[in-house]
LUMVEXVO-624265 format. One record per residue: residue number from 1; residue in one letter; x negated, z negated, y negated of N, C-alpha, C in turn. Coordinates in steps of 0.02 Angstrom, whole numbers. Atoms other than C-alpha are relative to their C-alpha. Layout:
[NUM, A, [X, Z, Y], [X, Z, Y], [X, Z, Y]]
...
***
This chain:
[1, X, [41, -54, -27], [752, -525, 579], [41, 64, -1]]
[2, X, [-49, -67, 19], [811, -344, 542], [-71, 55, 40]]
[3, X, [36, -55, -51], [754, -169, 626], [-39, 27, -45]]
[4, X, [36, -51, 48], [615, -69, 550], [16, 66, 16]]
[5, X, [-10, -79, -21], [585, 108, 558], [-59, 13, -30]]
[6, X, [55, -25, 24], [428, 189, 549], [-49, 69, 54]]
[7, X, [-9, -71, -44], [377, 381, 600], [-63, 3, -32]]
[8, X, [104, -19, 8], [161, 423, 599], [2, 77, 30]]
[9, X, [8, -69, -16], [137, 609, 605], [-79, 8, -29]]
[10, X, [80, -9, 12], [-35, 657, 629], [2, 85, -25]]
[11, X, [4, -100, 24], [-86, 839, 531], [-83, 9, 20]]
[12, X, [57, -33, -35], [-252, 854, 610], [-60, -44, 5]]
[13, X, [15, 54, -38], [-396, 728, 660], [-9, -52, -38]]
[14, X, [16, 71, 70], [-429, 617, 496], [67, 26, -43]]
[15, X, [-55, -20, 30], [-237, 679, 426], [49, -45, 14]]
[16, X, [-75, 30, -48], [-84, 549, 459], [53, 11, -63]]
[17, X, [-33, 14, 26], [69, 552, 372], [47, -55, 46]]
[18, X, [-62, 65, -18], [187, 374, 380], [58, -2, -44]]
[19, X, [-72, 7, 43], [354, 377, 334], [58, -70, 39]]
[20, X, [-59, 58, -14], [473, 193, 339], [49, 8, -40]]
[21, X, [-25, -3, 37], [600, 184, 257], [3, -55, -77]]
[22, X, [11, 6, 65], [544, 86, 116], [-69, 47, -39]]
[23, X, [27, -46, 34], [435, 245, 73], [-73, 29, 26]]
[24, X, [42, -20, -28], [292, 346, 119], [-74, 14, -9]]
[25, X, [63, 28, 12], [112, 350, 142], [-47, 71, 15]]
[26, X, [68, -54, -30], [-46, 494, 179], [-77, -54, -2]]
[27, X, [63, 7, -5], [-201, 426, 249], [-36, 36, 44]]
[28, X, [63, -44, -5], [-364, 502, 255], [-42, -26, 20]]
[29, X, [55, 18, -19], [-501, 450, 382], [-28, -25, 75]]
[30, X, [6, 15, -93], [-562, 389, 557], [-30, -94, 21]]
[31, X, [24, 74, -16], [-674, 226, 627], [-21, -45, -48]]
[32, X, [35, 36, 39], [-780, 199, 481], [43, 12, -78]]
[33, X, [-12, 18, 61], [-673, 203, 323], [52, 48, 3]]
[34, X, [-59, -21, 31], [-487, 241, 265], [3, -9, -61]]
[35, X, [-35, -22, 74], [-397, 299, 119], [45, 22, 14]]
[36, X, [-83, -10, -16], [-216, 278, 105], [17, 6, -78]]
[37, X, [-37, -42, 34], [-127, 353, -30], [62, 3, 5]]
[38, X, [-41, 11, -17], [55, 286, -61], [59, 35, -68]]
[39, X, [-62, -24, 32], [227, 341, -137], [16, -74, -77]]
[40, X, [25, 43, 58], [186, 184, -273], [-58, 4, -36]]
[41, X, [48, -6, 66], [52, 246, -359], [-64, -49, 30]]
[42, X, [56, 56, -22], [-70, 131, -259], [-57, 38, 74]]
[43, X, [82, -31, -27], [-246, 186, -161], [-8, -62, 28]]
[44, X, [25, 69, -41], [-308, 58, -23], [-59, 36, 46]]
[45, X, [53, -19, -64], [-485, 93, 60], [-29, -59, 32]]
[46, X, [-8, 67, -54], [-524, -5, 213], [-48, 37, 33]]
[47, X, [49, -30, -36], [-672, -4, 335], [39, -31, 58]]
[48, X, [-28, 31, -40], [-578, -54, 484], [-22, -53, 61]]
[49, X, [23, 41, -62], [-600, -188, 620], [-50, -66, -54]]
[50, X, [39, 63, 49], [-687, -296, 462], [33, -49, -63]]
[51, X, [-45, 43, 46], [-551, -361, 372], [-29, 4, -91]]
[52, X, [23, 22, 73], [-625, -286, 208], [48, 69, -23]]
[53, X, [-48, -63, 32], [-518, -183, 85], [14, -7, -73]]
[54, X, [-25, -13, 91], [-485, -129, -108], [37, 25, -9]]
[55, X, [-52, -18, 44], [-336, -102, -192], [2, 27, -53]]
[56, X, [10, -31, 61], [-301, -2, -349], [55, 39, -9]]
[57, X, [-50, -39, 26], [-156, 58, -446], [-21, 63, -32]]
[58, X, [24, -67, 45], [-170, 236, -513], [49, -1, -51]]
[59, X, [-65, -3, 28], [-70, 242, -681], [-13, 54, -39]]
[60, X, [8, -99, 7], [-47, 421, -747], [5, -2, -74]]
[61, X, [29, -26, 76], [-90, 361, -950], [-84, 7, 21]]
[62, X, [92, -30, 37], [-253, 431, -1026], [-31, -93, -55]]
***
């Protein structure tokens, strides 16, 4: 078992930024549906409290 680290800065009411140290995150949204947006190139929207969610790599060819 080892220590984490993890710092949530809110930028205004549907704004968070998360930073751990294995890298950082921006999500966008409130009760009924997130969008997180990560430092891997990866998109996760989630309706929360329902255990439902999609994944998706963004890869930057045409």
């Amino acid at each position: 078992m080892g220590f984490k680290f993890r710092k949530s800065l809110k930028l205004g009411k549907l704004l968070r930024l998360n930073v751990t140290k294995k890298g950082k995150s921006i999500t966008l949204g409130g009760k009924k549906l997130k969008v997180t947006l990560n430092d891997k190139k990866k998109v996760t929207a989630s309706i929360p409290g329902t255990g439902i969610s999609y994944d998706t790599k963004i890869d930057g060819k045409k």
